[in-house]
C-alpha positions as CSV (number, residue, x, y, z in Angstrom):
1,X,0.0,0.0,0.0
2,X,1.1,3.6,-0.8
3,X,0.9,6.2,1.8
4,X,1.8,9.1,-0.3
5,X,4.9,9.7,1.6
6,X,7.0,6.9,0.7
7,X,9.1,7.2,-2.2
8,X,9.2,4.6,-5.1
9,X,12.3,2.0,-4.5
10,X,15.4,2.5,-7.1
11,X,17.9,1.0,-7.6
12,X,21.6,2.9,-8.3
13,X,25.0,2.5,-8.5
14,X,27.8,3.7,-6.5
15,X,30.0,6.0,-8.7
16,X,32.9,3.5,-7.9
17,X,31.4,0.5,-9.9
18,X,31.8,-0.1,-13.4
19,X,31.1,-2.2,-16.2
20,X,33.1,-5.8,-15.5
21,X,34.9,-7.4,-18.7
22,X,37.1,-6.3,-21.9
23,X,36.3,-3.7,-24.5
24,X,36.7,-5.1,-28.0
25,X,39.9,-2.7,-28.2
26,X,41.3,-3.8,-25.3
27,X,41.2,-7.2,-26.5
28,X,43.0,-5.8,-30.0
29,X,45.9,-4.5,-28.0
30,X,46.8,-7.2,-26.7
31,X,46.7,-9.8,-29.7
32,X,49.0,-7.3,-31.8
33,X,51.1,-7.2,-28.5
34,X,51.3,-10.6,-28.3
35,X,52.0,-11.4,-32.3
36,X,54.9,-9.5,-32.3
37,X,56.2,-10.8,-29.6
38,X,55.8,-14.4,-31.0
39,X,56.8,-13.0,-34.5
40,X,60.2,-12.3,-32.5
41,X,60.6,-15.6,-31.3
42,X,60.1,-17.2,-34.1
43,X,63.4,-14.9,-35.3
44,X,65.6,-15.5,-32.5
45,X,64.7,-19.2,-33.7
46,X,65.6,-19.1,-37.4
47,X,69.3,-17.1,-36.5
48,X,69.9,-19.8,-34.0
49,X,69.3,-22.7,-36.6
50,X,71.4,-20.8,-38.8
51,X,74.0,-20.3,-36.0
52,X,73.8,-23.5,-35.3
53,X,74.8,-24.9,-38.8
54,X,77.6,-23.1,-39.3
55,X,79.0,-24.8,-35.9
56,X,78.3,-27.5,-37.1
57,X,80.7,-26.7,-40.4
58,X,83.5,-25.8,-38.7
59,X,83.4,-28.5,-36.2
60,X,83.6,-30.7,-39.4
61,X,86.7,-28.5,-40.8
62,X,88.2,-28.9,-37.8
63,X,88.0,-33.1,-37.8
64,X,89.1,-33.2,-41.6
65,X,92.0,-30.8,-40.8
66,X,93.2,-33.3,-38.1
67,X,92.5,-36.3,-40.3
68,X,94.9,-35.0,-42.9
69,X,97.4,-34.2,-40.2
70,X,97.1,-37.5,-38.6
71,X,97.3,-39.6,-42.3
72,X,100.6,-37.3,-42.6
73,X,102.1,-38.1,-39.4
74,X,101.6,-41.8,-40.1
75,X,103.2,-41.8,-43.2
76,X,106.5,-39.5,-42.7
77,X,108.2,-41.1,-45.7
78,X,106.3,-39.5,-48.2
79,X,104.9,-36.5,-46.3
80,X,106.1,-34.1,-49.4
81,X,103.4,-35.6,-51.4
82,X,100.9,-34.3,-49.5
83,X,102.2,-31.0,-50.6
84,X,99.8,-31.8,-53.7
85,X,96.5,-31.5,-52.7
86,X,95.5,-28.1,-53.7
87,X,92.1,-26.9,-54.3
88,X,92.0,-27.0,-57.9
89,X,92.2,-30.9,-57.4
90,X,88.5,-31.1,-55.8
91,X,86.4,-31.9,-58.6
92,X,82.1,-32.6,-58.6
93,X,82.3,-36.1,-57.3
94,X,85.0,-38.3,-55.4
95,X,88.7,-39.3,-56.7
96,X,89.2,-42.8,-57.2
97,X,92.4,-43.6,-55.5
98,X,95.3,-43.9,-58.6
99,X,98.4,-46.2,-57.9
100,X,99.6,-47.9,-54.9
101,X,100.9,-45.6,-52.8
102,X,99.3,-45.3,-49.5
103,X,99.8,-41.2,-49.5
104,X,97.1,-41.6,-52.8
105,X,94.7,-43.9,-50.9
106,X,94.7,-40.8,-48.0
107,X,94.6,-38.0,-50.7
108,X,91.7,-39.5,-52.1
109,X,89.8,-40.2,-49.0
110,X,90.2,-37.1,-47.6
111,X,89.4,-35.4,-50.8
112,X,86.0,-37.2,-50.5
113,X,85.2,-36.7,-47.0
114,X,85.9,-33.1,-47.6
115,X,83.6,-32.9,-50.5
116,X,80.7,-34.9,-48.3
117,X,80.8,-33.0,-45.0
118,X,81.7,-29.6,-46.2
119,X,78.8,-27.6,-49.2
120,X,81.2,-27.5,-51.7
121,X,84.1,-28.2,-49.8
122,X,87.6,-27.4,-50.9
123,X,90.8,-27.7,-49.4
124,X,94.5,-27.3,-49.4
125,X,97.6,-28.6,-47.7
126,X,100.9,-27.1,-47.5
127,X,104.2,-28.2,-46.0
128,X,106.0,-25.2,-45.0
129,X,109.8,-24.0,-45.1
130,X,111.1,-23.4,-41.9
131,X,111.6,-19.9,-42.6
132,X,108.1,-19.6,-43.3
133,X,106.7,-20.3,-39.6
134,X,108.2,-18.9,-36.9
135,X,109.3,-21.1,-34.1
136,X,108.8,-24.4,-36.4
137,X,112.2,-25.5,-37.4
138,X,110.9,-28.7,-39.6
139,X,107.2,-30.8,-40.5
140,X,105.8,-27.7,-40.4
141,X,101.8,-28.0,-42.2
142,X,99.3,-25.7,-42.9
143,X,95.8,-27.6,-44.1
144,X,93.4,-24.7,-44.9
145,X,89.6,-25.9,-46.0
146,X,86.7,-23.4,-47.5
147,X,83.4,-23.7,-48.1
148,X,79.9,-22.1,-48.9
149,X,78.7,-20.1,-46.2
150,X,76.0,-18.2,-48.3
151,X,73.4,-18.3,-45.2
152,X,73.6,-15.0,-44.3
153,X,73.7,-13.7,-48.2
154,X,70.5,-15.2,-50.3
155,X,71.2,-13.1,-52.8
156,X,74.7,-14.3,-54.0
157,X,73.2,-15.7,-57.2
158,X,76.7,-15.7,-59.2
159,X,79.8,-18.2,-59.0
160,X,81.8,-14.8,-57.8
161,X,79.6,-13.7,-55.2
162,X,79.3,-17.5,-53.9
163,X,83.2,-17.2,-53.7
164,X,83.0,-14.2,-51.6
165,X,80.5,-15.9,-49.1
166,X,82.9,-18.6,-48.6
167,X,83.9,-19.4,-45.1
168,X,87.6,-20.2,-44.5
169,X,89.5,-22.4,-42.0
170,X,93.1,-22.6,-41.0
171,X,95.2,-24.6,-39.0
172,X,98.9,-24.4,-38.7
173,X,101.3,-26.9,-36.9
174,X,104.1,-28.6,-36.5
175,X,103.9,-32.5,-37.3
């Protein structure tokens, strides 16, 4: 019953409550904020494979150069043959091994493992004068191996801009 005096019930809000949830916008924000930072992981990832691989290289130059060092150190008699691979000799597939001598079996092996771990893989082996490395007064070797390390570069279309993306490795001691 209505008296007259009383006022119809209403319900209102406090000033301090709003609307609960997510705008639409709000929402937006964070799914571009989120997609780049997925797009950057997804970069960090493709450098590291990248990285990753050319590790993986020069942990194979660095086996081949000590195979060729340990074949020369094994076979001391004719160590100055060795002095023949160059890197003119590494051709599209694998030498057979000419003649008898055991320093031709090793050329050709190693000529062939180069070409099969290495993207066209290269190398060359010199014996050095004494004169020529300090502190080495005889069996001094130098076996250096390159390779195609165009990763970085995708646009070295040409045989001279392949050269220049080559990686090199080096090693230098005494037998």
């Amino acid at each position: 019953m209505n008296t007259g005096n009383s006022r119809p019930v209403m319900k209102h809000r406090s000033r301090f409550t709003r609307p609960r949830g997510f705008s639409l916008l709000e929402v937006l924000i964070a799914v571009v904020i989120l997609s780049f930072g997925l797009l950057g992981m997804a970069l960090l990832q493709s450098i590291s494979l990248r990285s990753g691989q050319g590790a993986n290289y020069r942990t194979q130059a660095t086996m081949l150069s000590y195979q060729i060092m340990d074949m020369m150190r094994a076979n001391r008699a004719e160590l100055q043959n060795y002095n023949l691979i160059r890197y003119g000799n590494f051709a599209a597939n694998c030498p057979a091994a000419t003649g008898a001598a055991q320093w031709q079996v090793d050329r050709a092996s190693w000529i062939c493992s180069v070409q099969t771990a290495l993207p066209n893989g290269q190398g060359n082996v010199e014996i050095l004068p004494p004169s020529a490395t300090p502190g080495c007064t005889e069996g001094c070797v130098r076996v250096q191996l390159r390779w195609a390390d165009n990763r970085n570069d995708q646009s070295a279309t040409t045989a001279a801009q392949q050269q220049n993306a080559a990686a090199d490795f080096q090693v230098t001691t005494r037998l």
